[in-house]
KEMAR-459069 format. One record per residue (C-alpha): z, x, y; residue in three letters. Coordinates in steps of 0.02 Angstrom, whole numbers, padded with zeros to 5 digits, always signed. Each point is the difference from the previous one (the first is absolute). Layout:
# KEMAR-459069
ZXYALA
...
***
This chain:
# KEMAR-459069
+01256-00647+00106UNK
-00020+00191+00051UNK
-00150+00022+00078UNK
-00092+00144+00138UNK
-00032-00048+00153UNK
-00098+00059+00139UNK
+00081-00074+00169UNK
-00112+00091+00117UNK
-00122+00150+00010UNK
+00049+00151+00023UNK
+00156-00052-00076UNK
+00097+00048-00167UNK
-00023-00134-00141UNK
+00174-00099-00052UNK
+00074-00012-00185UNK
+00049-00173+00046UNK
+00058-00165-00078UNK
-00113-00134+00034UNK
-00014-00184-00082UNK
-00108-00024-00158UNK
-00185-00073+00079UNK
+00004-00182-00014UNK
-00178-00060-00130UNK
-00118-00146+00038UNK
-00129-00095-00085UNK
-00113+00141-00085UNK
+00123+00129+00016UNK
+00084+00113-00126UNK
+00177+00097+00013UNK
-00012+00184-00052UNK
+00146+00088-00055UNK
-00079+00187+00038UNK
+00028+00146-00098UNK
-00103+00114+00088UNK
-00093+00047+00126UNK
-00116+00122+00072UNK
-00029+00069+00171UNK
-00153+00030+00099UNK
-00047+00076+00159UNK
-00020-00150+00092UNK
+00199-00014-00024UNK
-00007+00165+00111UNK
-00116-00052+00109UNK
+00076-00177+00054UNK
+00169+00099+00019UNK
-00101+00126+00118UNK
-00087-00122+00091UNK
-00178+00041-00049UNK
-00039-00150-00097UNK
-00105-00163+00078UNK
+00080-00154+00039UNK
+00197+00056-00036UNK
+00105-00160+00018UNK
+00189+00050-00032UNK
+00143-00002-00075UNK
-00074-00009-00176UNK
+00053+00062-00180UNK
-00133+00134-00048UNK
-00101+00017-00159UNK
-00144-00050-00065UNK
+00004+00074-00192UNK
+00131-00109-00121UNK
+00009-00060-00153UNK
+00167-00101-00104UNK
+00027-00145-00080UNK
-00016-00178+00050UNK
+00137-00090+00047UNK
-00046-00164+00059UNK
-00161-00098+00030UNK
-00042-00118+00135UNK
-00074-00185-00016UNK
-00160+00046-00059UNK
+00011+00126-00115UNK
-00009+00029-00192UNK
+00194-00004-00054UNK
-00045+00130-00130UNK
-00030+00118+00141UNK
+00196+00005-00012UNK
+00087+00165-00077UNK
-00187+00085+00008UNK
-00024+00178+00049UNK
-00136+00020+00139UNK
-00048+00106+00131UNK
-00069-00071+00180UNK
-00186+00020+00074UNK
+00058+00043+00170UNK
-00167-00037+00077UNK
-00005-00182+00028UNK
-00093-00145+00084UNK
-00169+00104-00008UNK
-00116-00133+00027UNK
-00154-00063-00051UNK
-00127+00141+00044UNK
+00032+00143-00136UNK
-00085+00122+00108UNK
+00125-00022+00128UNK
+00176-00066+00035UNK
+00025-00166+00095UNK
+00119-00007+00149UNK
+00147-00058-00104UNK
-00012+00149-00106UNK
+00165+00104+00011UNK
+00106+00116-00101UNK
+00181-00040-00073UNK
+00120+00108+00095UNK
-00037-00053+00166UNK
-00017-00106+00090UNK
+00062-00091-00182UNK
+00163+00070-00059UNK
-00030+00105-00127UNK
+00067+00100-00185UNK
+00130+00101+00075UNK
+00118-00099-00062UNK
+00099-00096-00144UNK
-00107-00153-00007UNK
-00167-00075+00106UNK
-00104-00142-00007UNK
-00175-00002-00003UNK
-00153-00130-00037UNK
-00005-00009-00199UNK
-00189+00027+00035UNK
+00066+00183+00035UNK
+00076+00033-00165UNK
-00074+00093-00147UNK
+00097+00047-00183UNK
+00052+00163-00010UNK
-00081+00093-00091UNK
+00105+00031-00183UNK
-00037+00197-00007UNK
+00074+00019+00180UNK
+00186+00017+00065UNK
+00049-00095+00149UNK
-00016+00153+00102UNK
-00185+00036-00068UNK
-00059-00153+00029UNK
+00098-00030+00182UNK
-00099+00167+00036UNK
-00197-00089-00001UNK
-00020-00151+00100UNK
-00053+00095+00169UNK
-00077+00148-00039UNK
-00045-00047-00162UNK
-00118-00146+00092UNK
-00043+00116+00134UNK
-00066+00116-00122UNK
-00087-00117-00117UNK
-00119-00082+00152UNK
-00029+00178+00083UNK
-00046+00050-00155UNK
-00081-00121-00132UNK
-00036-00160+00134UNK
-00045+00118+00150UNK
-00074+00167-00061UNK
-00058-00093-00166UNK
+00043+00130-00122UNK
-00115+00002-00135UNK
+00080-00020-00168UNK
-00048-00006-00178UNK
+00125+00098-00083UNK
-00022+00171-00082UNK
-00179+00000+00082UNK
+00002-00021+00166UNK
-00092+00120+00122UNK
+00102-00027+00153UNK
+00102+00145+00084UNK
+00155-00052+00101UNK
+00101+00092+00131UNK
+00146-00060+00073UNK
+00068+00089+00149UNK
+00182+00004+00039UNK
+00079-00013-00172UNK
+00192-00028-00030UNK
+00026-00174+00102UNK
-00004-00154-00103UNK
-00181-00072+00033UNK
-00094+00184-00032UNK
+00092+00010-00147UNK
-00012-00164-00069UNK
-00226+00027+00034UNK
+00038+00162-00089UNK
+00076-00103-00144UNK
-00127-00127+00005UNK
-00164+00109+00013UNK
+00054+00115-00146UNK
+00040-00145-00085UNK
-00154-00084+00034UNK
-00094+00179-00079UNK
-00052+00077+00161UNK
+00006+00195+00042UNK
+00144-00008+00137UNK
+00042+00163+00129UNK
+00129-00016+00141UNK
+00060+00082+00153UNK
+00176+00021+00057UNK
+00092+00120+00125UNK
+00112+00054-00162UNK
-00017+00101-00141UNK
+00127-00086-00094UNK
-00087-00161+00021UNK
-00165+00044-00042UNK
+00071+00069-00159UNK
+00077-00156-00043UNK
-00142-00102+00047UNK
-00081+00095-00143UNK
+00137-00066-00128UNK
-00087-00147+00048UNK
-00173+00048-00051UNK
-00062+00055+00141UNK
-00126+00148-00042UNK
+00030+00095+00163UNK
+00044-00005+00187UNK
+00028+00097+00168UNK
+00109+00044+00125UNK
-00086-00105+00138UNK
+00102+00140+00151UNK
-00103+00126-00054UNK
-00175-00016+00086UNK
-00110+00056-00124UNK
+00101-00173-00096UNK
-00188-00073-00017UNK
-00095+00143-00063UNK
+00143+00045-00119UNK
-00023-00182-00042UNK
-00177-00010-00049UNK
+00000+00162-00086UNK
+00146-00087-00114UNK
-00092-00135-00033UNK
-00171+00096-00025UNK
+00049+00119-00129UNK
+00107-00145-00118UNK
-00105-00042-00153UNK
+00036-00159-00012UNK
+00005-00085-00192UNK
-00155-00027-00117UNK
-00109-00162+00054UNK
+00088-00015+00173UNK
-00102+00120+00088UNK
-00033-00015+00206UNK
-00135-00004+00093UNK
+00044+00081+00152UNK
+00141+00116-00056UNK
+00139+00061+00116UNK
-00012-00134+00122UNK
+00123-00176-00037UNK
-00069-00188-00012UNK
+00147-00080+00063UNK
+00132+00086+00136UNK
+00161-00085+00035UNK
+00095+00029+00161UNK
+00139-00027+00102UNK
+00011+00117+00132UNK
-00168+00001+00113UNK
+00014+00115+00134UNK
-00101+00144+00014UNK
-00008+00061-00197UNK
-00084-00187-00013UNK
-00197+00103+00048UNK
+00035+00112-00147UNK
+00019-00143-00134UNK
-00169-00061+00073UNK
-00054+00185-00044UNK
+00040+00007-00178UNK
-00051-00195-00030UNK
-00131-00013-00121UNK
-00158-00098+00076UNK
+00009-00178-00024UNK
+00204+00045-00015UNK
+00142-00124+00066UNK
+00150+00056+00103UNK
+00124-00147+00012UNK
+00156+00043+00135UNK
+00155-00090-00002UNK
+00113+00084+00148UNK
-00035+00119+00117UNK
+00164+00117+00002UNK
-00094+00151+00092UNK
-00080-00101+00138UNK
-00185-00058+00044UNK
-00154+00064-00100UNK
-00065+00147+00080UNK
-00132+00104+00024UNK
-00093-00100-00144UNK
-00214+00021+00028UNK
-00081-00168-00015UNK
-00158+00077-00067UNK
+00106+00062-00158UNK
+00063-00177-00060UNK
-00172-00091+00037UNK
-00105+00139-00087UNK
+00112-00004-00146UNK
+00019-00188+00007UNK
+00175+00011-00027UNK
+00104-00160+00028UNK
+00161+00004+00090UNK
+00122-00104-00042UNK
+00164-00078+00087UNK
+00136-00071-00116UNK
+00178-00099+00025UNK
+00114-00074-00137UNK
-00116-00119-00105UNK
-00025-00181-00048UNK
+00071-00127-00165UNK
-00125+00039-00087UNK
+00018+00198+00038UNK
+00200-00021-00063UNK
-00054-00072-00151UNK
-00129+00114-00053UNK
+00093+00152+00046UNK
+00162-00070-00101UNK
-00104-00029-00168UNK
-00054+00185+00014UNK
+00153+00050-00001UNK
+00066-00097-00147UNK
-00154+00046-00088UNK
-00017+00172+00016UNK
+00219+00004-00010UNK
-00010+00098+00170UNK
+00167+00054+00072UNK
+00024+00039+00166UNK
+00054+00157+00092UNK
+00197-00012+00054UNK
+00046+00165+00113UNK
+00183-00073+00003UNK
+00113-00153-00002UNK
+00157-00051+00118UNK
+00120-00123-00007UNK
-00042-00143+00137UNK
+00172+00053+00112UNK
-00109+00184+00018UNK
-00152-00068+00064UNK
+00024+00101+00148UNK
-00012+00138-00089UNK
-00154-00062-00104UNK
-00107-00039+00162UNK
+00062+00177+00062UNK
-00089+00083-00157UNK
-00156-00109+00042UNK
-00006+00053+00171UNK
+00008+00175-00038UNK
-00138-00017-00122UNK
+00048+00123-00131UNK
-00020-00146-00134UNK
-00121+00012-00154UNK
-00005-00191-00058UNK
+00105-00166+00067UNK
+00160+00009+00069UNK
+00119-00156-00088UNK
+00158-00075+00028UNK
+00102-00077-00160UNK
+00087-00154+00049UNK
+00151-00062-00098UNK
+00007-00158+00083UNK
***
Protein backbone atom coordinates (compact mmCIF):
# COMPACT_ATOMS: atom_id res chain seq x y z
CA UNK A 1 0.00 0.00 0.00
CA UNK A 2 1.17 3.77 -0.47
CA UNK A 3 1.78 5.12 2.60
CA UNK A 4 4.09 8.48 4.26
CA UNK A 5 6.72 7.81 6.07
CA UNK A 6 8.86 9.58 8.37
CA UNK A 7 12.44 7.71 8.41
CA UNK A 8 14.13 10.17 10.61
CA UNK A 9 13.84 13.79 11.97
CA UNK A 10 14.84 16.37 10.34
CA UNK A 11 14.23 14.38 7.35
CA UNK A 12 11.72 14.65 4.29
CA UNK A 13 8.70 12.20 4.61
CA UNK A 14 8.59 9.23 1.74
CA UNK A 15 5.49 8.49 -0.68
CA UNK A 16 6.37 4.91 -0.25
CA UNK A 17 4.96 1.40 -0.80
CA UNK A 18 4.73 -0.44 2.24
CA UNK A 19 2.78 -3.88 3.09
CA UNK A 20 -0.93 -3.73 4.19
CA UNK A 21 -0.66 -3.94 8.46
CA UNK A 22 -1.20 -7.44 9.39
CA UNK A 23 -4.83 -7.53 12.13
CA UNK A 24 -5.07 -9.57 15.38
CA UNK A 25 -7.62 -10.61 17.73
CA UNK A 26 -9.69 -7.26 18.40
CA UNK A 27 -8.41 -5.54 15.51
CA UNK A 28 -10.11 -3.94 12.54
CA UNK A 29 -8.64 -3.19 8.85
CA UNK A 30 -9.40 0.37 7.66
CA UNK A 31 -9.42 1.13 4.14
CA UNK A 32 -8.88 5.18 4.70
CA UNK A 33 -10.31 7.76 2.71
CA UNK A 34 -9.08 10.58 4.45
CA UNK A 35 -7.17 12.10 6.64
CA UNK A 36 -6.31 15.16 8.45
CA UNK A 37 -3.10 16.70 9.64
CA UNK A 38 -2.09 18.24 12.84
CA UNK A 39 0.77 20.01 14.22
CA UNK A 40 2.14 17.31 16.05
CA UNK A 41 2.87 15.81 12.40
CA UNK A 42 5.20 19.03 12.22
CA UNK A 43 6.49 18.79 15.30
CA UNK A 44 7.68 14.96 15.32
CA UNK A 45 9.22 15.82 11.80
CA UNK A 46 11.06 18.88 13.62
CA UNK A 47 12.07 17.11 16.47
CA UNK A 48 10.14 18.96 19.14
CA UNK A 49 7.80 16.32 20.12
CA UNK A 50 8.40 13.90 23.48
CA UNK A 51 9.34 10.48 23.20
CA UNK A 52 9.95 10.32 19.08
CA UNK A 53 10.66 6.65 18.25
CA UNK A 54 11.27 6.41 14.34
CA UNK A 55 10.70 5.48 11.30
CA UNK A 56 6.91 5.71 11.59
CA UNK A 57 3.90 6.51 9.15
CA UNK A 58 2.42 9.87 10.45
CA UNK A 59 -1.20 10.76 11.18
CA UNK A 60 -3.37 10.67 13.68
CA UNK A 61 -6.88 12.01 11.96
CA UNK A 62 -8.56 9.09 9.50
CA UNK A 63 -11.53 7.86 8.72
CA UNK A 64 -12.66 4.86 5.67
CA UNK A 65 -14.25 1.91 5.56
CA UNK A 66 -13.70 -1.35 7.22
CA UNK A 67 -12.14 -3.88 5.56
CA UNK A 68 -11.57 -6.72 7.73
CA UNK A 69 -12.11 -7.57 11.41
CA UNK A 70 -10.01 -9.52 13.70
CA UNK A 71 -11.07 -12.60 16.04
CA UNK A 72 -13.08 -10.75 18.28
CA UNK A 73 -14.97 -8.45 16.62
CA UNK A 74 -18.64 -7.91 15.43
CA UNK A 75 -18.49 -9.18 11.61
CA UNK A 76 -21.03 -6.48 10.84
CA UNK A 77 -18.33 -4.01 11.57
CA UNK A 78 -17.36 -5.12 7.92
CA UNK A 79 -18.04 -2.53 4.87
CA UNK A 80 -18.87 0.23 7.80
CA UNK A 81 -17.78 3.78 7.48
CA UNK A 82 -15.94 5.04 10.68
CA UNK A 83 -13.55 7.39 11.75
CA UNK A 84 -10.66 6.51 14.53
CA UNK A 85 -10.35 8.07 18.23
CA UNK A 86 -6.70 8.58 17.99
CA UNK A 87 -6.30 8.92 21.70
CA UNK A 88 -6.11 5.51 23.05
CA UNK A 89 -5.31 3.35 26.11
CA UNK A 90 -6.30 6.37 28.50
CA UNK A 91 -6.70 4.55 31.56
CA UNK A 92 -8.71 4.29 34.38
CA UNK A 93 -8.40 7.77 36.12
CA UNK A 94 -10.56 10.25 33.83
CA UNK A 95 -8.81 13.12 35.32
CA UNK A 96 -5.67 11.97 33.98
CA UNK A 97 -4.05 9.64 31.44
CA UNK A 98 -2.38 6.36 32.55
CA UNK A 99 1.16 5.53 31.37
CA UNK A 100 -0.02 3.50 28.41
CA UNK A 101 -1.87 6.38 27.09
CA UNK A 102 -0.49 7.33 23.56
CA UNK A 103 -1.57 8.87 20.33
CA UNK A 104 -1.93 6.97 16.85
CA UNK A 105 0.76 8.31 14.63
CA UNK A 106 3.61 7.58 16.65
CA UNK A 107 5.05 5.68 18.15
CA UNK A 108 1.80 3.51 16.43
CA UNK A 109 1.78 3.83 12.70
CA UNK A 110 -0.64 5.98 11.84
CA UNK A 111 -3.59 7.42 8.87
CA UNK A 112 -1.20 8.55 6.39
CA UNK A 113 -1.84 5.92 4.46
CA UNK A 114 -4.14 3.44 2.36
CA UNK A 115 -5.18 1.19 5.15
CA UNK A 116 -4.28 0.82 9.27
CA UNK A 117 -5.27 -1.24 11.96
CA UNK A 118 -6.39 -0.19 15.10
CA UNK A 119 -8.23 -1.73 18.41
CA UNK A 120 -12.05 -1.92 17.31
CA UNK A 121 -12.49 -0.25 20.77
CA UNK A 122 -11.12 2.84 18.72
CA UNK A 123 -13.73 2.96 16.11
CA UNK A 124 -16.84 5.13 15.98
CA UNK A 125 -19.64 5.39 12.82
CA UNK A 126 -19.25 8.16 10.84
CA UNK A 127 -21.31 10.40 11.18
CA UNK A 128 -24.10 10.27 7.96
CA UNK A 129 -24.13 14.25 7.42
CA UNK A 130 -20.23 14.21 7.09
CA UNK A 131 -17.85 13.40 4.04
CA UNK A 132 -14.88 11.35 4.64
CA UNK A 133 -12.79 14.39 4.66
CA UNK A 134 -15.13 16.18 7.37
CA UNK A 135 -15.19 13.66 9.52
CA UNK A 136 -11.19 12.53 9.07
CA UNK A 137 -10.84 16.33 10.09
CA UNK A 138 -12.18 15.85 14.17
CA UNK A 139 -10.65 13.13 16.05
CA UNK A 140 -7.60 15.31 17.49
CA UNK A 141 -8.58 18.59 17.76
CA UNK A 142 -11.99 17.93 17.84
CA UNK A 143 -11.19 15.90 21.42
CA UNK A 144 -8.71 18.41 22.34
CA UNK A 145 -11.24 20.99 22.07
CA UNK A 146 -14.17 19.27 23.60
CA UNK A 147 -12.14 18.49 27.19
CA UNK A 148 -10.44 22.07 27.17
CA UNK A 149 -13.59 23.27 26.75
CA UNK A 150 -16.79 21.43 28.10
CA UNK A 151 -14.72 18.64 30.53
CA UNK A 152 -11.95 21.21 31.59
CA UNK A 153 -13.28 24.81 31.54
CA UNK A 154 -16.93 23.37 32.10
CA UNK A 155 -18.77 25.53 29.80
CA UNK A 156 -22.03 26.24 31.02
CA UNK A 157 -24.77 25.32 28.65
CA UNK A 158 -28.45 25.44 28.45
CA UNK A 159 -29.12 26.52 25.09
CA UNK A 160 -30.51 29.89 23.95
CA UNK A 161 -30.04 31.02 27.69
CA UNK A 162 -26.90 30.64 28.82
CA UNK A 163 -24.95 33.53 30.53
CA UNK A 164 -21.47 32.43 29.80
CA UNK A 165 -19.02 34.59 27.62
CA UNK A 166 -16.25 32.67 25.76
CA UNK A 167 -12.99 33.83 24.22
CA UNK A 168 -10.83 31.82 22.39
CA UNK A 169 -7.45 33.13 21.57
CA UNK A 170 -5.60 32.11 18.50
CA UNK A 171 -8.42 31.31 16.07
CA UNK A 172 -7.88 29.58 12.58
CA UNK A 173 -6.06 26.15 13.79
CA UNK A 174 -8.32 23.21 14.13
CA UNK A 175 -8.88 22.97 18.03
CA UNK A 176 -9.75 27.05 18.43
CA UNK A 177 -11.99 26.63 15.79
CA UNK A 178 -13.64 23.56 16.56
CA UNK A 179 -14.31 25.48 20.69
CA UNK A 180 -15.49 28.29 18.50
CA UNK A 181 -17.95 25.83 16.83
CA UNK A 182 -18.83 24.20 19.91
CA UNK A 183 -19.39 27.28 22.31
CA UNK A 184 -21.64 29.09 19.74
CA UNK A 185 -23.27 26.07 19.34
CA UNK A 186 -23.69 25.44 22.84
CA UNK A 187 -25.46 29.39 22.97
CA UNK A 188 -22.58 31.22 24.45
CA UNK A 189 -21.42 34.90 23.45
CA UNK A 190 -17.96 33.90 21.75
CA UNK A 191 -15.00 36.78 20.83
CA UNK A 192 -11.56 35.72 19.49
CA UNK A 193 -8.15 36.97 18.86
CA UNK A 194 -5.99 36.30 15.92
CA UNK A 195 -2.85 38.05 14.32
CA UNK A 196 -5.17 38.34 10.97
CA UNK A 197 -7.79 40.33 9.80
CA UNK A 198 -8.94 37.87 7.43
CA UNK A 199 -9.34 35.36 10.10
CA UNK A 200 -11.05 37.19 12.54
CA UNK A 201 -13.53 38.03 9.86
CA UNK A 202 -14.14 34.58 9.12
CA UNK A 203 -14.27 33.52 12.59
CA UNK A 204 -17.32 35.78 12.60
CA UNK A 205 -19.05 33.65 9.72
CA UNK A 206 -18.89 31.40 12.47
CA UNK A 207 -20.82 33.36 14.99
CA UNK A 208 -18.43 34.84 16.66
CA UNK A 209 -19.75 38.41 17.79
CA UNK A 210 -16.30 40.07 17.69
CA UNK A 211 -12.49 39.78 18.11
CA UNK A 212 -8.97 41.49 18.07
CA UNK A 213 -5.88 41.70 16.62
CA UNK A 214 -3.95 40.28 19.65
CA UNK A 215 -0.22 42.36 17.93
CA UNK A 216 -1.66 45.36 18.69
CA UNK A 217 -1.10 46.16 22.48
CA UNK A 218 -4.04 47.86 23.36
CA UNK A 219 -5.54 43.92 21.98
CA UNK A 220 -7.11 43.69 25.69
CA UNK A 221 -8.64 46.98 26.17
CA UNK A 222 -9.97 46.92 22.58
CA UNK A 223 -11.20 43.59 23.80
CA UNK A 224 -13.22 44.47 26.76
CA UNK A 225 -14.59 47.54 25.25
CA UNK A 226 -16.02 44.94 22.44
CA UNK A 227 -17.42 42.93 24.68
CA UNK A 228 -18.78 45.81 27.05
CA UNK A 229 -20.73 47.73 24.64
CA UNK A 230 -22.58 44.27 22.85
CA UNK A 231 -26.17 44.08 24.03
CA UNK A 232 -26.44 40.84 24.26
CA UNK A 233 -30.21 39.13 23.47
CA UNK A 234 -33.41 39.53 25.70
CA UNK A 235 -33.30 37.14 28.96
CA UNK A 236 -29.52 36.37 28.55
CA UNK A 237 -28.26 39.30 30.23
CA UNK A 238 -24.56 39.27 32.19
CA UNK A 239 -23.62 40.05 35.24
CA UNK A 240 -20.33 41.38 34.91
CA UNK A 241 -20.36 42.70 31.31
CA UNK A 242 -17.21 43.03 29.17
CA UNK A 243 -15.19 40.59 30.94
CA UNK A 244 -15.44 36.47 29.54
CA UNK A 245 -16.41 33.32 31.83
CA UNK A 246 -14.46 30.92 30.05
CA UNK A 247 -10.93 31.77 28.00
CA UNK A 248 -9.44 29.18 25.82
CA UNK A 249 -5.76 29.18 24.94
CA UNK A 250 -3.03 27.84 23.23
CA UNK A 251 -0.26 30.04 23.16
CA UNK A 252 0.87 31.14 26.88
CA UNK A 253 3.70 33.27 26.79
CA UNK A 254 3.59 36.63 27.84
CA UNK A 255 -0.09 37.80 26.38
CA UNK A 256 -1.15 34.75 28.94
CA UNK A 257 -1.25 37.94 32.19
CA UNK A 258 -3.65 39.80 29.98
CA UNK A 259 -6.31 36.93 29.64
CA UNK A 260 -6.06 36.84 33.51
CA UNK A 261 -6.91 40.68 33.11
CA UNK A 262 -10.03 40.51 31.23
CA UNK A 263 -11.24 37.11 33.13
CA UNK A 264 -14.35 37.62 34.82
CA UNK A 265 -14.01 36.76 38.72
CA UNK A 266 -14.73 33.31 39.47
CA UNK A 267 -13.71 32.91 35.43
CA UNK A 268 -11.80 29.69 34.00
CA UNK A 269 -8.84 29.86 31.61
CA UNK A 270 -8.12 26.30 30.33
CA UNK A 271 -4.54 26.20 28.09
CA UNK A 272 -3.79 23.53 25.83
CA UNK A 273 -0.17 24.47 24.21
CA UNK A 274 2.05 27.00 24.86
CA UNK A 275 3.27 28.22 21.21
CA UNK A 276 4.70 31.68 22.58
CA UNK A 277 6.67 30.29 25.49
CA UNK A 278 6.31 30.35 29.46
CA UNK A 279 3.58 32.49 31.24
CA UNK A 280 4.95 35.70 32.02
CA UNK A 281 4.78 38.50 33.93
CA UNK A 282 1.32 37.14 35.31
CA UNK A 283 0.60 38.86 39.23
CA UNK A 284 -0.44 36.16 41.59
CA UNK A 285 -2.54 38.58 43.57
CA UNK A 286 -4.81 39.05 40.30
CA UNK A 287 -5.86 35.28 39.84
CA UNK A 288 -6.35 34.63 43.72
CA UNK A 289 -8.40 37.89 44.24
CA UNK A 290 -10.50 37.08 41.34
CA UNK A 291 -10.57 33.40 42.15
CA UNK A 292 -10.01 32.51 38.76
CA UNK A 293 -9.12 28.83 38.01
CA UNK A 294 -6.43 27.95 35.64
CA UNK A 295 -6.67 25.20 33.80
CA UNK A 296 -4.14 22.73 31.84
CA UNK A 297 -5.66 20.52 29.09
CA UNK A 298 -4.27 17.54 26.63
CA UNK A 299 -6.33 15.38 24.15
CA UNK A 300 -9.21 13.82 26.30
CA UNK A 301 -10.57 10.50 27.53
CA UNK A 302 -13.49 7.59 25.95
CA UNK A 303 -15.83 9.09 27.44
CA UNK A 304 -14.67 12.76 26.18
CA UNK A 305 -14.69 11.11 22.31
CA UNK A 306 -18.01 10.02 22.77
CA UNK A 307 -19.62 12.97 24.09
CA UNK A 308 -17.93 15.31 21.79
CA UNK A 309 -18.97 12.94 18.65
CA UNK A 310 -22.85 12.99 19.64
CA UNK A 311 -22.59 16.83 19.62
CA UNK A 312 -21.62 16.84 16.54
CA UNK A 313 -24.17 14.56 15.02
CA UNK A 314 -26.69 16.35 16.98
CA UNK A 315 -26.22 19.74 16.36
CA UNK A 316 -25.07 18.46 12.33
CA UNK A 317 -21.74 20.43 12.98
CA UNK A 318 -19.28 20.46 10.10
CA UNK A 319 -15.91 21.10 10.45
CA UNK A 320 -13.58 23.78 9.12
CA UNK A 321 -11.38 22.35 5.98
CA UNK A 322 -8.69 25.24 4.88
CA UNK A 323 -7.65 22.72 2.01
CA UNK A 324 -7.27 19.11 0.89
CA UNK A 325 -4.17 17.22 -0.91
CA UNK A 326 -3.77 14.13 -2.39
CA UNK A 327 -1.66 11.71 0.07
CA UNK A 328 1.60 11.69 -2.64
CA UNK A 329 1.59 15.86 -1.66
CA UNK A 330 1.76 15.53 1.87
CA UNK A 331 4.90 17.34 1.77
CA UNK A 332 3.35 20.02 0.61
CA UNK A 333 0.36 19.76 3.11
CA UNK A 334 2.72 19.72 6.28
CA UNK A 335 4.57 22.72 4.50
CA UNK A 336 1.19 24.79 4.63
CA UNK A 337 0.86 23.70 8.35
CA UNK A 338 4.16 24.81 9.22
CA UNK A 339 3.77 28.07 7.80
CA UNK A 340 0.60 28.57 9.64
CA UNK A 341 -1.38 30.57 7.22
CA UNK A 342 -4.30 27.88 7.61
CA UNK A 343 -7.94 28.80 8.77
CA UNK A 344 -9.39 25.18 9.64
CA UNK A 345 -7.76 21.40 9.13
CA UNK A 346 -5.47 20.61 6.63
CA UNK A 347 -6.68 16.89 4.86
CA UNK A 348 -5.32 14.47 2.62
CA UNK A 349 -7.87 12.35 0.24
CA UNK A 350 -6.67 8.88 -0.11
CA UNK A 351 -7.73 6.75 -3.08
CA UNK A 352 -6.38 3.73 -1.74
Amino acid sequence: MNAIRLPAIHQPVQYTDVPIPIIGAGDVLIQLKAAALNHRDVFIQQGLYPGIKLPVILGSDGAGIIAEVGPGVDPAWKGQAVLINCAQNWGENPNFYGPDFHILGMPANGTFAEYVSVKATYIHRKPDHLSFEQAAAIPLAGVTAWRTLMTRAGLHSDGATTLERVLITGIGGGVALFALQFAVMSGADVWVTSGSADKLAKAQTLGAIGGVNYREADWAKQLLAQANTYQTNPGRKHPLRGYFDVIIDSAGGPGFARLVDVAAPGGRIAFYGGTTGNLADLVPANVFFKQLNILGSTMGNEHDFAAMLSFITEKQLVPVIDSVFSLAETAQAMQRMNDGHQFGKIVLAIDG
